[in-house]
N, CA, C and O atoms as a CHARMM CRD file, in Angstrom:
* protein
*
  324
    1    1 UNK  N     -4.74000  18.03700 -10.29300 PROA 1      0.00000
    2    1 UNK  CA    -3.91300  17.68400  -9.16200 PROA 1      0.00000
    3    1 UNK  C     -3.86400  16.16000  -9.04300 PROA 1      0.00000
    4    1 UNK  O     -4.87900  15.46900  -9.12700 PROA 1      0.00000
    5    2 UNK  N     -2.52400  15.62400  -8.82500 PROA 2      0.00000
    6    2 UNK  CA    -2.28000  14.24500  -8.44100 PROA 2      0.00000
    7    2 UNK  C     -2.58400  13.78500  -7.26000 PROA 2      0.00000
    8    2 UNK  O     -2.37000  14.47800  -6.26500 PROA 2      0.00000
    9    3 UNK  N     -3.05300  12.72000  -7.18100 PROA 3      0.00000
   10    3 UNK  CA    -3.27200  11.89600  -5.73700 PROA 3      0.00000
   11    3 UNK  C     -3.10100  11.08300  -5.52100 PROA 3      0.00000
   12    3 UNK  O     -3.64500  10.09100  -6.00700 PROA 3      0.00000
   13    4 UNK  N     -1.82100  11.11200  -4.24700 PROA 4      0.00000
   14    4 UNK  CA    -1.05500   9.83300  -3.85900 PROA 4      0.00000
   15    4 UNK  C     -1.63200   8.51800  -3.56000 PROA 4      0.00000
   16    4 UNK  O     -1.55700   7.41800  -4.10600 PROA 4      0.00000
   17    5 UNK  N     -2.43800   9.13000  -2.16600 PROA 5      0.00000
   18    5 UNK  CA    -2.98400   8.93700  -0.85000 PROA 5      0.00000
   19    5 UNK  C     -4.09400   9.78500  -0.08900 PROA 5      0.00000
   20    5 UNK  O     -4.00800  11.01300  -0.08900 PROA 5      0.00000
   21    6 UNK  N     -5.33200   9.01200   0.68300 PROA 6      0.00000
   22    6 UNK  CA    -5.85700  10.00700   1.32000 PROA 6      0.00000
   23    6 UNK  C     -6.26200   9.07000   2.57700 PROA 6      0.00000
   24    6 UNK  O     -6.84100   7.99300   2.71900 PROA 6      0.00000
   25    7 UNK  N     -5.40900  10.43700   3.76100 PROA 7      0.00000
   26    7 UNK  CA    -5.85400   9.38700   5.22600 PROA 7      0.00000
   27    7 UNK  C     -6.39200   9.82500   6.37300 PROA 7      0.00000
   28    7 UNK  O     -7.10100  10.83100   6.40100 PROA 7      0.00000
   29    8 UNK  N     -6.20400   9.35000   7.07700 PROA 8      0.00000
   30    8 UNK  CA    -6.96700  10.00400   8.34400 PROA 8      0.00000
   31    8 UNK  C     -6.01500   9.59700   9.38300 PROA 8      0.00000
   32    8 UNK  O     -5.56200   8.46500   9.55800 PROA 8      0.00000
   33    9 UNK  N     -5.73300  10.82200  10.14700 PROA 9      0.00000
   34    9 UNK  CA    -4.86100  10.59700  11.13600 PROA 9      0.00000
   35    9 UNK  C     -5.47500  11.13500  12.40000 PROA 9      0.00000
   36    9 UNK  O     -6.12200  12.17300  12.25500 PROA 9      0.00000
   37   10 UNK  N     -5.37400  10.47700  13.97600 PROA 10     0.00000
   38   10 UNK  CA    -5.85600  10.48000  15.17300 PROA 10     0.00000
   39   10 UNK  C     -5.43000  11.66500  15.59500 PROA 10     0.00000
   40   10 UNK  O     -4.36800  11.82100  14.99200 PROA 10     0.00000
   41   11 UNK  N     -5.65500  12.79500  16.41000 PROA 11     0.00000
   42   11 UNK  CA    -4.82300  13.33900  16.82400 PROA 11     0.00000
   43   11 UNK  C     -4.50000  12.80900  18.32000 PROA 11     0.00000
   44   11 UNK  O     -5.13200  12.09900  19.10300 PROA 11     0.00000
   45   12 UNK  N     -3.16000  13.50100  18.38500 PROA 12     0.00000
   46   12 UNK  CA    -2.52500  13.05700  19.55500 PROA 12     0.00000
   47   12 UNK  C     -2.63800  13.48100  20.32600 PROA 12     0.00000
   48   12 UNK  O     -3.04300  14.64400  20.32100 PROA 12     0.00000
   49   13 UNK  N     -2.34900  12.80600  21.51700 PROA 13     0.00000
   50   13 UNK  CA    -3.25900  13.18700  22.85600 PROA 13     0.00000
   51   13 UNK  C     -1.51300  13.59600  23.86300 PROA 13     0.00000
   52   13 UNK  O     -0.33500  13.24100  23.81500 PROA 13     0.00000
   53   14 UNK  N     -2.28800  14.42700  24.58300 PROA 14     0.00000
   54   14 UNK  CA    -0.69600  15.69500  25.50400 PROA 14     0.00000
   55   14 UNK  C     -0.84600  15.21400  26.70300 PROA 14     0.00000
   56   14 UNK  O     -0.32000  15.87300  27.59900 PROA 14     0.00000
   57   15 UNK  N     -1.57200  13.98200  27.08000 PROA 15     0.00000
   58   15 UNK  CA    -1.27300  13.99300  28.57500 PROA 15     0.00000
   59   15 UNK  C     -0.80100  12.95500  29.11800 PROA 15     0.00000
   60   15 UNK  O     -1.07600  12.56800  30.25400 PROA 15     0.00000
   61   16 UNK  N      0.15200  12.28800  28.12700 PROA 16     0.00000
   62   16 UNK  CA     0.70500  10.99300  28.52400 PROA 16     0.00000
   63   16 UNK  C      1.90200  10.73100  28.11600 PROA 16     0.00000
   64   16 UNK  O      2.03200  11.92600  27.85200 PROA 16     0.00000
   65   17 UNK  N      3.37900  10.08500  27.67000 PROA 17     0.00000
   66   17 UNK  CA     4.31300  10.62700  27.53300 PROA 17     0.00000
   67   17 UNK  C      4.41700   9.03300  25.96500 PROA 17     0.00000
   68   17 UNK  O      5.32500   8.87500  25.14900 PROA 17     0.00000
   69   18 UNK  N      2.97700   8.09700  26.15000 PROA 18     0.00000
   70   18 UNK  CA     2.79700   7.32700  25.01700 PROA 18     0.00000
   71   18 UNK  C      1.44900   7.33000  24.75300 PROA 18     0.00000
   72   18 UNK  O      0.74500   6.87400  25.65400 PROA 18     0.00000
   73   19 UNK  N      0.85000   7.76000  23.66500 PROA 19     0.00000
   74   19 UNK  CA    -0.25100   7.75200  22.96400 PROA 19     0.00000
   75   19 UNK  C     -0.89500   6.26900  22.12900 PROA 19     0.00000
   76   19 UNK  O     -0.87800   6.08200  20.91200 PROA 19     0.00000
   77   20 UNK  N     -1.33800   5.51400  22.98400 PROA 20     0.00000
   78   20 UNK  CA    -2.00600   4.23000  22.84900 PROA 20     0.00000
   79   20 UNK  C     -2.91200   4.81900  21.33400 PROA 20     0.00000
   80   20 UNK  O     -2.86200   4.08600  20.34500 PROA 20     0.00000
   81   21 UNK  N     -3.54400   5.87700  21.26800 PROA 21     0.00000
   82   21 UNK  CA    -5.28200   5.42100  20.50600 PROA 21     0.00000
   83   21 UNK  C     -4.05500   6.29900  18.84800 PROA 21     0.00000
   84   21 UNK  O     -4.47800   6.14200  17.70300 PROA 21     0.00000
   85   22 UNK  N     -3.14900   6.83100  19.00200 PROA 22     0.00000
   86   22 UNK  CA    -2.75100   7.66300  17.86400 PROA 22     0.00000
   87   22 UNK  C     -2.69300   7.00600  16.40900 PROA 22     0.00000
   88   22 UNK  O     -1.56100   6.52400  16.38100 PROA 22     0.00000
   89   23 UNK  N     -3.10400   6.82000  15.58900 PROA 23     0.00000
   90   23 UNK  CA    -3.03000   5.67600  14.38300 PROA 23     0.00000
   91   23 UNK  C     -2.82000   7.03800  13.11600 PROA 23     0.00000
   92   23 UNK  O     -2.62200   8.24600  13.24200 PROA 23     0.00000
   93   24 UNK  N     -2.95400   6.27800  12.10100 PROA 24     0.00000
   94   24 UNK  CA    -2.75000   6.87100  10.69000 PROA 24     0.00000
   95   24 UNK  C     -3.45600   5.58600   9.95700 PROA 24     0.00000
   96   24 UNK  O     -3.16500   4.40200  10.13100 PROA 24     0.00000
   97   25 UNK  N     -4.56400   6.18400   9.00100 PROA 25     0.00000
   98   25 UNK  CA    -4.96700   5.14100   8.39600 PROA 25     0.00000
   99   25 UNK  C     -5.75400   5.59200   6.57200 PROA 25     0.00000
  100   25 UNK  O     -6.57300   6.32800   6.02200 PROA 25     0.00000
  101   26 UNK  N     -4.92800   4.69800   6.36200 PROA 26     0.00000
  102   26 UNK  CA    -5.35500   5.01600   4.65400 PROA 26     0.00000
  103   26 UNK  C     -6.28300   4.23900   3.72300 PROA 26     0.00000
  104   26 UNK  O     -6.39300   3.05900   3.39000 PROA 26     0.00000
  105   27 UNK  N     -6.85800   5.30000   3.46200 PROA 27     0.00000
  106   27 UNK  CA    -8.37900   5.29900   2.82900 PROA 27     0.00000
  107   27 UNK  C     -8.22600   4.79600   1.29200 PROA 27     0.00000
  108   27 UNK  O     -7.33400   5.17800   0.53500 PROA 27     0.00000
  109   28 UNK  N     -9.14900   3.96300   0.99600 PROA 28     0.00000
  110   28 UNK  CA    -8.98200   3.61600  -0.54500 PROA 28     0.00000
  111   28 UNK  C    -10.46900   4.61100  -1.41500 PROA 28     0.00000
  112   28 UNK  O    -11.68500   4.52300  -1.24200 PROA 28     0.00000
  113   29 UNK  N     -9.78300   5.34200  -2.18300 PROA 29     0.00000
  114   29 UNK  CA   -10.62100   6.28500  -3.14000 PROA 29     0.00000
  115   29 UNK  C    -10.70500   6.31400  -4.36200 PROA 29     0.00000
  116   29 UNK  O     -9.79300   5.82400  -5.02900 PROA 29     0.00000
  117   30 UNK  N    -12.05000   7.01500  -5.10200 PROA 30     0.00000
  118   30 UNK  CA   -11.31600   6.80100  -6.56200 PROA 30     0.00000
  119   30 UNK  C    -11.57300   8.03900  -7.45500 PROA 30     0.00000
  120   30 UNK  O    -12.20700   9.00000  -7.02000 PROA 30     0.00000
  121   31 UNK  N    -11.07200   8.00100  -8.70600 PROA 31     0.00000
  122   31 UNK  CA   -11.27300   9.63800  -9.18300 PROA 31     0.00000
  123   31 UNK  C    -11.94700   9.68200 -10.16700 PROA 31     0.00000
  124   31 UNK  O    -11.75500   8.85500 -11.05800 PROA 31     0.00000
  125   32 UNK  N    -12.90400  10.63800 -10.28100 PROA 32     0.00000
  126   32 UNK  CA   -13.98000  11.14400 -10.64800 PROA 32     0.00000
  127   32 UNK  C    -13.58900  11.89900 -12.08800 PROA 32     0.00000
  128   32 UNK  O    -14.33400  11.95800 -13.06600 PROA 32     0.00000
  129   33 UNK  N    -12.04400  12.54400 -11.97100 PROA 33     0.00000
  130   33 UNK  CA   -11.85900  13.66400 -12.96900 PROA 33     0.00000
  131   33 UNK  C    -12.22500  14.95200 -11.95200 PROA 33     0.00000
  132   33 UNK  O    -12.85100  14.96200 -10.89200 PROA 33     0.00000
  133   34 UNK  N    -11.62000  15.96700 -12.65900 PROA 34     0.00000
  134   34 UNK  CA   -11.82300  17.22100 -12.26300 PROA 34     0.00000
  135   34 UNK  C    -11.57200  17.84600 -11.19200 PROA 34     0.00000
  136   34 UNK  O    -11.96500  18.97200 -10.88700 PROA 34     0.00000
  137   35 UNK  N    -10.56200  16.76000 -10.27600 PROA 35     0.00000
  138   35 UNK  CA   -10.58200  16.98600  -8.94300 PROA 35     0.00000
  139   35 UNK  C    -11.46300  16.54300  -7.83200 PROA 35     0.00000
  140   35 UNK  O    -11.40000  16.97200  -6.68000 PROA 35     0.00000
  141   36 UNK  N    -12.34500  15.58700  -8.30800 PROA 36     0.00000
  142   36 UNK  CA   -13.69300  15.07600  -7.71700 PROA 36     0.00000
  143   36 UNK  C    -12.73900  13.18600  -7.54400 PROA 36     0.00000
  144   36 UNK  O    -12.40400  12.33100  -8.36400 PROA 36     0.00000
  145   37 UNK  N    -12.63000  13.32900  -5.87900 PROA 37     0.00000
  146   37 UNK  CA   -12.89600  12.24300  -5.63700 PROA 37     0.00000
  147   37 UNK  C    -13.57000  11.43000  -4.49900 PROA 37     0.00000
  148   37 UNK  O    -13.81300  12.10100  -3.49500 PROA 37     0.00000
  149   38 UNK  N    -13.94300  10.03000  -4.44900 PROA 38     0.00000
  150   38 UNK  CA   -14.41400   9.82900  -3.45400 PROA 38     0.00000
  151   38 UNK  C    -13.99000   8.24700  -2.57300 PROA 38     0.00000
  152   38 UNK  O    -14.00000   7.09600  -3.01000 PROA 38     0.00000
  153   39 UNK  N    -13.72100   8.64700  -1.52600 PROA 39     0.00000
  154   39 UNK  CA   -13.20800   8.00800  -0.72700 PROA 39     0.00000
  155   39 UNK  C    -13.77200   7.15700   0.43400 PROA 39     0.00000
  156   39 UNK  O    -14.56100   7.81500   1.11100 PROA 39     0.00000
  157   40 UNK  N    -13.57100   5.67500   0.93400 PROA 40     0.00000
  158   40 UNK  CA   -14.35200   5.49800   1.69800 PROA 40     0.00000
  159   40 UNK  C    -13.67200   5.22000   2.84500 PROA 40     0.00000
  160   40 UNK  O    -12.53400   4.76700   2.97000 PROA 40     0.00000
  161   41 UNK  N    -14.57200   5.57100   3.77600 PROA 41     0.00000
  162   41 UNK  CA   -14.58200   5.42100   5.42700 PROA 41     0.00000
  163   41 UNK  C    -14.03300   3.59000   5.75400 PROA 41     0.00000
  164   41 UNK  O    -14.07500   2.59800   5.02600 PROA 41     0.00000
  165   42 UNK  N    -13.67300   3.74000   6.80700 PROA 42     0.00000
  166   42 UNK  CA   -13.01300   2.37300   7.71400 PROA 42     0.00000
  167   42 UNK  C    -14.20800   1.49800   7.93600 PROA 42     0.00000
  168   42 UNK  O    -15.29100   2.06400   8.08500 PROA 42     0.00000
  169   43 UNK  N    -14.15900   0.39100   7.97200 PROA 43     0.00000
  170   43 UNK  CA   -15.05500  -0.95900   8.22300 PROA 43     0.00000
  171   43 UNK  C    -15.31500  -0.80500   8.97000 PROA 43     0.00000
  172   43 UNK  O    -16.42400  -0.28400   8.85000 PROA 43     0.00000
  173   44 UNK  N    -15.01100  -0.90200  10.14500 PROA 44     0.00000
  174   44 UNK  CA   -15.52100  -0.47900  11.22400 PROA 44     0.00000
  175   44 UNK  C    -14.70600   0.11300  12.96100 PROA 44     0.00000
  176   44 UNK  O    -13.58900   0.61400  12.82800 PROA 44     0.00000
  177   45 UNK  N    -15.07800   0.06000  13.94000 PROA 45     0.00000
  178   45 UNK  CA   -14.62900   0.93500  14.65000 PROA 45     0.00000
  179   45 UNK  C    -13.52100   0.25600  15.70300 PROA 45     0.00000
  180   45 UNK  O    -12.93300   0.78000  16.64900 PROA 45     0.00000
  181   46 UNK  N    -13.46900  -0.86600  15.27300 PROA 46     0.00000
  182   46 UNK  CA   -11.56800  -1.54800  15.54800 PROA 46     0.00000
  183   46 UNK  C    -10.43700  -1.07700  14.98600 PROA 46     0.00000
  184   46 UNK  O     -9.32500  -0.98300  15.50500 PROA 46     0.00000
  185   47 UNK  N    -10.98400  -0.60800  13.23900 PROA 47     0.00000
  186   47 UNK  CA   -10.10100   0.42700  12.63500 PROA 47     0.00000
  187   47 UNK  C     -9.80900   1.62900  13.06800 PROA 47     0.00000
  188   47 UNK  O     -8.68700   2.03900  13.36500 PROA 47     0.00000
  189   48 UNK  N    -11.51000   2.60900  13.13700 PROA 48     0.00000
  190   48 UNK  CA   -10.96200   3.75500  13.46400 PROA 48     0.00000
  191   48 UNK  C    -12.09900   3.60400  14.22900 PROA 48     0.00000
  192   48 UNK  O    -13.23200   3.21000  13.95000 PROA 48     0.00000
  193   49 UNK  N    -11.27600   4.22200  15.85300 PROA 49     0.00000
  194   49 UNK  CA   -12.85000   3.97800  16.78000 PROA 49     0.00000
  195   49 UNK  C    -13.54400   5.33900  16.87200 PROA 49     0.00000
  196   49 UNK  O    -12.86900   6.17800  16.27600 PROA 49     0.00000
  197   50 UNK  N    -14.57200   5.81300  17.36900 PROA 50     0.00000
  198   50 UNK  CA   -15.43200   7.12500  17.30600 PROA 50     0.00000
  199   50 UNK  C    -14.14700   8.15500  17.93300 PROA 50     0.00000
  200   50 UNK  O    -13.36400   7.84900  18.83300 PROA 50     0.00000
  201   51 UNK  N    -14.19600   9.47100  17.15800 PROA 51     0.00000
  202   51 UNK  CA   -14.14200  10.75800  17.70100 PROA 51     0.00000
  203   51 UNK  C    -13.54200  11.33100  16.31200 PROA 51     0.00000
  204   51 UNK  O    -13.89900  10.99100  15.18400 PROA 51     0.00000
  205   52 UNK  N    -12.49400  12.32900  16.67000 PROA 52     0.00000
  206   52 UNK  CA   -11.96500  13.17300  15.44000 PROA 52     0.00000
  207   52 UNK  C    -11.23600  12.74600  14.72900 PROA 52     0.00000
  208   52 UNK  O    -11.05900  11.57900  15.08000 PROA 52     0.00000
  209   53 UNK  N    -10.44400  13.05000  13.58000 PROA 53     0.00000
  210   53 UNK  CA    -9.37700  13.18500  12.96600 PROA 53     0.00000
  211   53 UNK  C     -9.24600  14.16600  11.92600 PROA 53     0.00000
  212   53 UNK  O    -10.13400  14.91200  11.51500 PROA 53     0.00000
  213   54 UNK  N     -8.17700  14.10200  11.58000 PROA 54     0.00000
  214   54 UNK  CA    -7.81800  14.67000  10.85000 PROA 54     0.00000
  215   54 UNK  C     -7.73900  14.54900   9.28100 PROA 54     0.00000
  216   54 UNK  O     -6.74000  13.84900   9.11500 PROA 54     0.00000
  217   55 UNK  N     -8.06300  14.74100   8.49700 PROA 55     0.00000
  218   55 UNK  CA    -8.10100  14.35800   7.07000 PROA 55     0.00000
  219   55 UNK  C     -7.40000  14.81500   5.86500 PROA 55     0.00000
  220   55 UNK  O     -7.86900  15.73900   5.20000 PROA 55     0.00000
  221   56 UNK  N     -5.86200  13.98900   5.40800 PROA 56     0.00000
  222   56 UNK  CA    -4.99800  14.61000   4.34000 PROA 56     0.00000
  223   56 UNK  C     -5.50500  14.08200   3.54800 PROA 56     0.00000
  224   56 UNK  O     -6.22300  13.09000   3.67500 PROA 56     0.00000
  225   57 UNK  N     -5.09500  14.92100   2.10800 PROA 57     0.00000
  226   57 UNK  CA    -4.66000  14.17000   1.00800 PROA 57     0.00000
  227   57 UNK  C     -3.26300  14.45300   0.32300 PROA 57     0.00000
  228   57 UNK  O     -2.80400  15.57000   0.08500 PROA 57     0.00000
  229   58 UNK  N     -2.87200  13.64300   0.14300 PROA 58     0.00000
  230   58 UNK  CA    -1.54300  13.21700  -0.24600 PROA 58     0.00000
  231   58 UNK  C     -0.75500  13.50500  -1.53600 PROA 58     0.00000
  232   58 UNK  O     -0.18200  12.50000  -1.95600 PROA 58     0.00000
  233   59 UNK  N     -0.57800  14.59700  -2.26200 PROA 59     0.00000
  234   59 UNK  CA     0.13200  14.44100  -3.83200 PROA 59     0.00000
  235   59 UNK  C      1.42500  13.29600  -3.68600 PROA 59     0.00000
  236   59 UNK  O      1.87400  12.83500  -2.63700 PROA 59     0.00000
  237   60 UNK  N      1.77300  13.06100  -4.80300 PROA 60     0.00000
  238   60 UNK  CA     3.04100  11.98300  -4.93900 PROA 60     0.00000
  239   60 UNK  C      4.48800  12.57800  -4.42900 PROA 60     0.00000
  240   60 UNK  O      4.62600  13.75300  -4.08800 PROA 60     0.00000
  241   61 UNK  N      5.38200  11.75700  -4.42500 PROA 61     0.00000
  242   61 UNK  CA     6.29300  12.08200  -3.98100 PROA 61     0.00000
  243   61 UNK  C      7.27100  13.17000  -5.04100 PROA 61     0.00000
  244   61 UNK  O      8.04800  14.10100  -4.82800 PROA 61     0.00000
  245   62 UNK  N      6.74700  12.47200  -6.26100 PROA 62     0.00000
  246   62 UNK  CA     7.47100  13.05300  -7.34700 PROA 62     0.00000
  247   62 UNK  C      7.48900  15.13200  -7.68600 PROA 62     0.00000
  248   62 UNK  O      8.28400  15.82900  -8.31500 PROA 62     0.00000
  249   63 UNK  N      6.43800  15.41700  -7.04400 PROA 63     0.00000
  250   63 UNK  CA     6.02900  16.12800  -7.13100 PROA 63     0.00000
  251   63 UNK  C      6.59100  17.09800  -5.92000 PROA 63     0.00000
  252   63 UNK  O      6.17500  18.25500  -5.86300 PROA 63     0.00000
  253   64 UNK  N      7.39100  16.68600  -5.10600 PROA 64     0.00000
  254   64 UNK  CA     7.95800  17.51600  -4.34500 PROA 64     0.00000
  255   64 UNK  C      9.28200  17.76400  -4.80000 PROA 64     0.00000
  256   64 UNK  O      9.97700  17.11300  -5.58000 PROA 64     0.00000
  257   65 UNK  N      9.58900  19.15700  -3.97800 PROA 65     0.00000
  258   65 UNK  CA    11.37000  19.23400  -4.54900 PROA 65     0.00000
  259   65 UNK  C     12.61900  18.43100  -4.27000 PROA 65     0.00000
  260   65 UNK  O     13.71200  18.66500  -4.78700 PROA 65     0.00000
  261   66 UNK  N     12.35100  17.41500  -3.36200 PROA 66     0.00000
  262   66 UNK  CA    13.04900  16.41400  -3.19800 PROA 66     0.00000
  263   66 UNK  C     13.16700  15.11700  -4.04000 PROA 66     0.00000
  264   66 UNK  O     14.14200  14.43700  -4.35800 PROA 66     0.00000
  265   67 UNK  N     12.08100  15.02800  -4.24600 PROA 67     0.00000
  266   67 UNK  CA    11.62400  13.74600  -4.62500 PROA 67     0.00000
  267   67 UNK  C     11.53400  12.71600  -3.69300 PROA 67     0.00000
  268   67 UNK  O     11.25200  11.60100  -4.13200 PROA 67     0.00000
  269   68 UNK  N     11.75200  12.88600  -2.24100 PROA 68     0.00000
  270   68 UNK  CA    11.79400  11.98800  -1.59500 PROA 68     0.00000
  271   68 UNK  C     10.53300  11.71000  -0.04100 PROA 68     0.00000
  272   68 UNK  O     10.66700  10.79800   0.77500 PROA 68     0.00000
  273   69 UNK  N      9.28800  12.88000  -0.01200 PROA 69     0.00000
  274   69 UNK  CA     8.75500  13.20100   0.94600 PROA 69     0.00000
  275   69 UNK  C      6.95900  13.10700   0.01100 PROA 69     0.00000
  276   69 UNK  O      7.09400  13.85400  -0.95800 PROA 69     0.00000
  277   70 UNK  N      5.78200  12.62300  -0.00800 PROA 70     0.00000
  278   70 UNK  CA     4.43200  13.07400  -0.35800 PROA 70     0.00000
  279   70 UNK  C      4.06200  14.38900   0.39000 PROA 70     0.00000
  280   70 UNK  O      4.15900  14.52200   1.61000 PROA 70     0.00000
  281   71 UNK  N      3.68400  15.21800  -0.35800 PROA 71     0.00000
  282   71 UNK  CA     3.04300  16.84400  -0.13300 PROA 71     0.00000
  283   71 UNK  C      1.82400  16.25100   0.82100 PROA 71     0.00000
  284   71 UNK  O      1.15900  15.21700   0.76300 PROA 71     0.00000
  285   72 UNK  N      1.83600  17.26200   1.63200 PROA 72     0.00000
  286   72 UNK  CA     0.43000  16.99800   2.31200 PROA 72     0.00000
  287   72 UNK  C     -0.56600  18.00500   2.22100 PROA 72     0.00000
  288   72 UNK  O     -0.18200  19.17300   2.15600 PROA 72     0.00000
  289   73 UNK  N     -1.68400  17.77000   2.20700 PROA 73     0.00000
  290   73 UNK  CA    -3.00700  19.16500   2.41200 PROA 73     0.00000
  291   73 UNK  C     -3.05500  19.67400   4.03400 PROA 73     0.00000
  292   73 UNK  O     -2.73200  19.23300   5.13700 PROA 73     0.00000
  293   74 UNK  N     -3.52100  20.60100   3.59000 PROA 74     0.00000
  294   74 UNK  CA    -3.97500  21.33500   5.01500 PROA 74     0.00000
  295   74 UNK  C     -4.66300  20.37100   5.69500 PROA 74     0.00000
  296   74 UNK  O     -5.45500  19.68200   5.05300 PROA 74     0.00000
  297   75 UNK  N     -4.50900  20.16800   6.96400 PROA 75     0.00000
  298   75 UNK  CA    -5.93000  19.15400   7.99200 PROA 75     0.00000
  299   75 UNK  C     -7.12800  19.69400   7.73800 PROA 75     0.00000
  300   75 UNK  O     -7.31600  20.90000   7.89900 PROA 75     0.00000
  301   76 UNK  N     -8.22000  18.74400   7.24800 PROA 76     0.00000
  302   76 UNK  CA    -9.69100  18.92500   7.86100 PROA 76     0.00000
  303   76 UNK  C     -9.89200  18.50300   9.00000 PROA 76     0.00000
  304   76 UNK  O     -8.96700  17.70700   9.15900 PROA 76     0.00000
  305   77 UNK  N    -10.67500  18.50700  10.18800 PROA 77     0.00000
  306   77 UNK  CA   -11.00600  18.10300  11.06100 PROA 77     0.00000
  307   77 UNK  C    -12.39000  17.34500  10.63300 PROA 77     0.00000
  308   77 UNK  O    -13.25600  18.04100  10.10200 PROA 77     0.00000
  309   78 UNK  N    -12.65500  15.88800  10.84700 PROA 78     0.00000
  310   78 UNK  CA   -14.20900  15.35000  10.51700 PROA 78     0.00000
  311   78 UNK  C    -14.26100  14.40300  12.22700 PROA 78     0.00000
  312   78 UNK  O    -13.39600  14.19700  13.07800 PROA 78     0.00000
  313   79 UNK  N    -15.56300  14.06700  12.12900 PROA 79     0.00000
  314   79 UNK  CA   -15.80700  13.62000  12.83200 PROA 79     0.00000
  315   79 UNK  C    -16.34200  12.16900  12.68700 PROA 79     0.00000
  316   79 UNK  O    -17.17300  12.01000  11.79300 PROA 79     0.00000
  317   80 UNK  N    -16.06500  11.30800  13.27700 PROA 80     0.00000
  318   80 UNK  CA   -16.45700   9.63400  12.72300 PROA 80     0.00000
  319   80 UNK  C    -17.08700   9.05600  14.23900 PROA 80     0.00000
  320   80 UNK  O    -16.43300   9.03400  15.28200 PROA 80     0.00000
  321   81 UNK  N    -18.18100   8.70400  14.12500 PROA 81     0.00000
  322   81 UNK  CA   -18.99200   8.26300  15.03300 PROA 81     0.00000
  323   81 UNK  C    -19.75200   7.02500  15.23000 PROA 81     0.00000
  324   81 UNK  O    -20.46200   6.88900  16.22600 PROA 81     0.00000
């Protein structure tokens, strides 16, 4: 499997009609082979401040039937503290 991108996205918050903390932020990783890769976490918590997100990884664009959109993975939920 190809890999675009792998990021972490905030989830968004329902009780406001603008979401100040919502970000998307992309992780620099590297590959192992075999499907083994590893990726590292944000510098620190100005980037991504404590609680959840969500965690894609990204195939290329090429690889979709458009050619014009990156495939996404199912969400993990992790926790960064």
């Amino acid at each position: 499997m190809l890999v675009d991108s792998i990021v972490l996205v905030k989830p968004a918050s329902t009780t406001h009609g603008n979401d100040m903390d919502q970000r998307c932020i992309f992780l620099s990783f590297s590959d192992f082979g075999g499907g083994n890769y590893k990726f590292n976490t944000p510098a620190n918590s100005y980037i991504a401040p404590p609680g959840y997100y969500m965690l894609f990884v990204l195939k290329p664009k090429a690889e979709s039937i458009s050619g014009e959109n990156k495939i996404p993975s199912n969400a993990v939920f992790v926790h960064i503290s």
